[in-house]
N, C-alpha and C positions, 0 to 999 in steps of 0.2 A: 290243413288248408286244402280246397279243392281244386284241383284239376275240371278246368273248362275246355271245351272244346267246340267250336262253332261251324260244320259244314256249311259254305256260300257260295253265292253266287255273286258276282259283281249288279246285275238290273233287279235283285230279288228287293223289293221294301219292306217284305220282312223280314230279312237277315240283317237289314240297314237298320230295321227296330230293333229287333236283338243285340244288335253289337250295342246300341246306342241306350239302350236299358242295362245292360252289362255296365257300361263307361258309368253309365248315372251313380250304379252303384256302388264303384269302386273295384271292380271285382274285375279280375287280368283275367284273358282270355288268349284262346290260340284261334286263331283262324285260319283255315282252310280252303282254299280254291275249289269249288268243284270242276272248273274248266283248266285251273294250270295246276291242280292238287296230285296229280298222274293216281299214282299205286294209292297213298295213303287217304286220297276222297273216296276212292273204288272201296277201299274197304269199310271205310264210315259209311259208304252207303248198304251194305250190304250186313255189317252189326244194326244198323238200324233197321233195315227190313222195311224202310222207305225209298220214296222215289225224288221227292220233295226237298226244298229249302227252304229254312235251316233246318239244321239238323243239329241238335248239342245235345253235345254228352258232359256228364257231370262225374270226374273219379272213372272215366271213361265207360260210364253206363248212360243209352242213350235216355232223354227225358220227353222226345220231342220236339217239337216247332218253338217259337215265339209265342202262341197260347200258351203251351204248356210250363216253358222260362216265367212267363208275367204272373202267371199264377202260382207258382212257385215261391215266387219274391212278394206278390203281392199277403198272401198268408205266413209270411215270415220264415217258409219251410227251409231256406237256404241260410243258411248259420256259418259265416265264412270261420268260425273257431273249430265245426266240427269236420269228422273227414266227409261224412254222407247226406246228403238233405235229408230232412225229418220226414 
């Protein structure tokens, strides 16, 4: 099963896509604050080596934005029986 994880922001609409294509799919997620997230946002931002929201990590490796989620799922590469996207 994977481990999600979604770095946000409350006014970002594209974290509010990504949660909300996450939900469509069925697929549980942790979400993160980056403004009430203290230590543990600091550090997803800095495994990701972006500046940006969102931020997910998948098995806690970063994947990128909401482009990079939709196309992910749009290609079938997210396989919620396996541990890793394809």
């Amino acid at each position: 099963m994977h481990t999600v994880t979604v770095l946000t922001s409350p006014t970002c609409s594209y974290c509010h896509a990504a949660k909300n294509l996450l939900q469509q799919q069925g697929i549980d997620y942790q979400e993160v604050d980056l403004l009430q997230g203290g230590e543990q946002a600091q550090q997803l931002l800095i495994q990701s080596g972006q500046r940006t929201v969102p931020q997910i990590f998948i098995n806690e490796k970063p994947i990128g934005g909401f482009t990079e989620l939709s196309g992910i799922i749009a290609n079938n590469e997210f396989d919620l029986t396996q541990s890793t996207p394809i």
